[in-house]
Residue, then its C-alpha position, 0 to 999 in steps of 0.5 A: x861260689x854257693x855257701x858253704x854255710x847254708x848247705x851245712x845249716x841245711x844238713x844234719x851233721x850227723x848226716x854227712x859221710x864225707x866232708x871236703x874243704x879247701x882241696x886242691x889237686x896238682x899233677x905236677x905243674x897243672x892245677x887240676x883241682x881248685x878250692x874244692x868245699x863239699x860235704x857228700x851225704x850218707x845213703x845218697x848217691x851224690x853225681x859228679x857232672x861237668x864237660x870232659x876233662x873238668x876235674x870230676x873224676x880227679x875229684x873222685x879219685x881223692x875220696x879213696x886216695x886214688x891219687x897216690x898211686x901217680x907219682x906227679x900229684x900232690x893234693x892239698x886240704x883236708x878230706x874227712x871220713x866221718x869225721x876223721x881226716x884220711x890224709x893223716x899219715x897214721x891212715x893206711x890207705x890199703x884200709x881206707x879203699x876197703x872202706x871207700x870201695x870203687x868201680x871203674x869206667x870198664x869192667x876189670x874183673x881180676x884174671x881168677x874165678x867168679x868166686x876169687x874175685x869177690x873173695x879177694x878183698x874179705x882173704x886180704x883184709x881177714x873179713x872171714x874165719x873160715x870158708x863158710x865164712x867166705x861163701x856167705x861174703x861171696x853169695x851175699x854180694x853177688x846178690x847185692x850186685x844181682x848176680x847171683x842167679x846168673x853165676x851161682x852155677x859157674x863160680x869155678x869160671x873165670x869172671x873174664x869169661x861173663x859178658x859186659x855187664x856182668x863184668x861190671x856187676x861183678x866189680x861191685x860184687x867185689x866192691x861190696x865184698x868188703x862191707x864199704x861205707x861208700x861206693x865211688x863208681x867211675x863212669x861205670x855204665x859208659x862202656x856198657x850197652x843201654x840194658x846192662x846200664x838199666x841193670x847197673x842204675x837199678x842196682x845203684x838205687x839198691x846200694x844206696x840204702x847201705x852206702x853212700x854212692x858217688x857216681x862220676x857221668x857224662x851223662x846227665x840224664x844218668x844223673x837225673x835218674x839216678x842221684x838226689x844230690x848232683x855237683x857241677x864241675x868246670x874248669x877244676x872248679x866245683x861250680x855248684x851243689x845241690x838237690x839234683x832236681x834243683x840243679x837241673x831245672x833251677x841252677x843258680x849259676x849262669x855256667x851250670x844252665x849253660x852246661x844243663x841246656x848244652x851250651x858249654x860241654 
């Protein structure tokens, strides 16, 4: 396990967006998360690695209590949102995923318009006073998804009706919308052909000058482009954490090196 410590003397506190201690996951029986300590940084895009079934993405889903929502799982520790622990029973967690937004691994653009979708959370979270106050919200995060050019003339059509990679920009759109702190984005570009991906990475860069991003991939090439920070998962275990460029050609732990050169995945 790498120290904890040393990370953290490393880092200004101030800097530090979410911090995580001790966290384990249960789904049921099975022990999907164990002892979990990381501290994800803000305007960084952090990337979770590791083989299928690691625990990366059950990991992910704790940062906006997305594990709620399964009656068998039951988590354990102590996540904080600046600060604040977002476990609390006094934390709504309708509230927190405003704050915490999230993209999925397919597109799921909601069965309403271009336009709704993205102003579906600013209506439910009363983030505008007025219509002109949602058509700026709208346009300003298509633009920040960069996708405003390709559907400011269709905003009436359904989002169903764009093609996959914009589906996907339109679920950040909608993700954005809501002024989040953090982007958590699951596998986002895995159903996604290599040009749409390129779009999504560009956009990635661009977010993390407002956001934190986390980003969930099975592809380590993806991470190398797109993140600063990198985590190792195995076998529910966050084996190791650092600069990405350092994971990737000087890991410290024997199982990292042997994910990175394909021996282990």
């Amino acid at each position: 396990m790498y120290d904890m410590n040393r990370v953290e003397n490393a880092v200004g506190q101030d800097e530090i967006k979410i911090s995580a201690r001790k966290v384990q996951v249960y789904y049921g029986d099975t022990h999907a998360i164990k002892d979990v300590d990381v501290d994800i940084l803000d305007k960084t895009v952090t990337a979770f690695i590791g083989p299928s079934g690691c625990g990366k993405s059950t990991f992910l889903r704790c940062l906006n209590r997305m594990n709620d929502t399964i009656a068998a799982a039951r988590v354990e520790g102590k996540i904080a949102l600046d600060g604040e622990d977002i476990y609390d029973r006094r934390v709504d967690p309708v509230q927190l995923r405003a704050k915490v937004g999230m993209v999925f691994q397919k597109p799921n653009p909601f069965p309403k318009s271009i336009y709704d979708n993205v102003a579906y959370g600013p209506r439910i979270h009363g983030l505008a006073r007025n219509k002109a106050e949602l058509d700026e919200i709208v346009e300003r995060s298509l633009r920040g998804a960069a996708l405003w050019n390709e559907a400011k003339d269709r905003l009436q059509e359904p989002g169903t009706g764009l093609s996959g990679g914009q589906q996907q920009r339109l679920c950040i759109a909608r993700a954005v919308a809501t002024s989040p702190e953090v982007l958590l984005m699951d596998e986002p570009c895995s159903a996604l052909d290599p040009i749409a991906t390129g779009q999504v990475e560009e956009l990635i860069e661009q977010l993390r000058q407002q956001f934190s991003v986390v980003i969930v991939t099975h592809s380590m090439q993806q991470a190398a482009r797109v993140s600063q920070k990198t985590a190792f998962f195995h076998l529910g275990n966050l084996v190791e954490y650092g600069e990405t460029d350092d994971i990737f050609t000087k890991p410290k732990d024997s199982r990292t090196e042997s994910y990175i050169s394909g021996r282990i995945g």
